[in-house]
N, C-alpha and C positions, 0 to 999 in steps of 0.2 A: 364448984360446978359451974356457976356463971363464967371462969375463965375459961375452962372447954368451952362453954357457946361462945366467948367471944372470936375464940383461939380461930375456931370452925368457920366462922361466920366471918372473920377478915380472910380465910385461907381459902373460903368459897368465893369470896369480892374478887381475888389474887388472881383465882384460877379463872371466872368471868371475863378479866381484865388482859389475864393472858393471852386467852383465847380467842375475846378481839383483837388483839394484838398481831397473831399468827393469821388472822383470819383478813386482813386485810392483805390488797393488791402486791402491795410492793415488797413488803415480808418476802411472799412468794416469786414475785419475779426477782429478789434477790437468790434467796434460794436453788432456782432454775440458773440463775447465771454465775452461781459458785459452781458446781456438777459440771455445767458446759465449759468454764473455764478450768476446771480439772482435766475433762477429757480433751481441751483443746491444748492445755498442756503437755500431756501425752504424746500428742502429734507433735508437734515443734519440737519435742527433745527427740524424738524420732528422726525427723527431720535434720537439726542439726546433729545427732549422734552420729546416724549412716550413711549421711548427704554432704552436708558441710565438710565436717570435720575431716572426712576423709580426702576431701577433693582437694582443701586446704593443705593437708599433710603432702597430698600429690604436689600440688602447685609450690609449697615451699619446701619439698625434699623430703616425702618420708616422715614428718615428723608428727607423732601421735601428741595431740594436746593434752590429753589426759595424764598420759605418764610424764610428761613434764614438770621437774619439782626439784627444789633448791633447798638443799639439806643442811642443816647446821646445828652440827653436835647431833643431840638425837632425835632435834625436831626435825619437820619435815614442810615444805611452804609448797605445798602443790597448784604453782599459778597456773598449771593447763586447767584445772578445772576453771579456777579464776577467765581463763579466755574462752572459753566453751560456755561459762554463762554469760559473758558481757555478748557474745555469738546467740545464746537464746534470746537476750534481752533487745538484739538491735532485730532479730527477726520478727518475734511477738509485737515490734514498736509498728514495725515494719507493716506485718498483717493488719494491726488494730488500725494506722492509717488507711490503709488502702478500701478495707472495710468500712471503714467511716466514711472514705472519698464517694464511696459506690452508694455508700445511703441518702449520701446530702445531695446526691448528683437524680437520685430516684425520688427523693423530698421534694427537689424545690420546686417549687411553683413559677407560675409562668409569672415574667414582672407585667406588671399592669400596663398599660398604655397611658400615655397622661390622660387624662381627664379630658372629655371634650365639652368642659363647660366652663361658664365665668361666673364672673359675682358682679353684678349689675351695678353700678356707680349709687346709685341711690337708695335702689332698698335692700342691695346685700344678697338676694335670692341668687340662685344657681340656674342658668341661662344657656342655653346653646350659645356655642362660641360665633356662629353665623350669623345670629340675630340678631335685628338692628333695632327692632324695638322691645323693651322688654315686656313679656305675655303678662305681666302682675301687675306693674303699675301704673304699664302703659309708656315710657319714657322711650322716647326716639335716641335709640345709641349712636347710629350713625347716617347724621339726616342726608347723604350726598347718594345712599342706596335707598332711602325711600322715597317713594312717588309724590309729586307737588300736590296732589287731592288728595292722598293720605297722611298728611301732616298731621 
């Protein structure tokens, strides 16, 4: 009897553990981005199925990629499919660049301006770059802009 409760009682830890598990952020936006990239598969073989492939076939004569295949004895080496997926692969590369291009170009931030201040020769503090005497410790940066009665 005690091994059923412990049985239960590690299979309820399990399932607690699971369930934080699922329950967390990235679980789910993993999730969401297998589904989207299912259906954005869909598209692209669409794409190159009735778009590429054919216009290729036009452009180099007619020739269907798919039925293309090199026979020997009873196997069969079908490389049109082989060119129709290296054809999905450079488009999908293709989309995930340009889509990335467009995020990072909508992300970035404005670059900052340099800084319009110094570090004071003496006590290190952060200064207007104009200032000739520094406001903290009082030291005359650049005695030839300050006034002879204000030394």
């Amino acid at each position: 009897m005690s091994q059923l409760k412990e049985a239960v009682d590690k299979s309820s830890g399990l399932i607690k553990e699971f369930r934080e598990f699922i329950a967390r952020g990235n679980v789910v936006d993993l999730a969401v981005a297998v589904v989207m990239g299912t259906a954005f598969n869909a598209i692209i073989n669409s794409i190159v199925n009735d778009l590429v492939n054919p216009l290729l076939g036009i452009i180099i004569g007619g020739i269907d990629f798919t039925s293309l295949a090199l026979t020997v004895g009873s196997a069969s080496f079908t490389y049109g499919n082989l060119i129709s997926a290296v054809i999905h692969f450079i488009l999908i590369s293709l989309v995930i660049f340009l889509l990335i291009k467009v995020i990072n170009k909508i992300s970035r931030k404005k670059e900052e301006a340099p800084p319009d201040t110094q570090a004071c020769p003496y006590c290190t503090s952060d200064i207007p770059k104009a200032a000739v005497r520094c406001p903290n410790c009082t030291t005359i940066l650049d005695e030839d802009k300050v006034p002879e009665n204000l030394r």
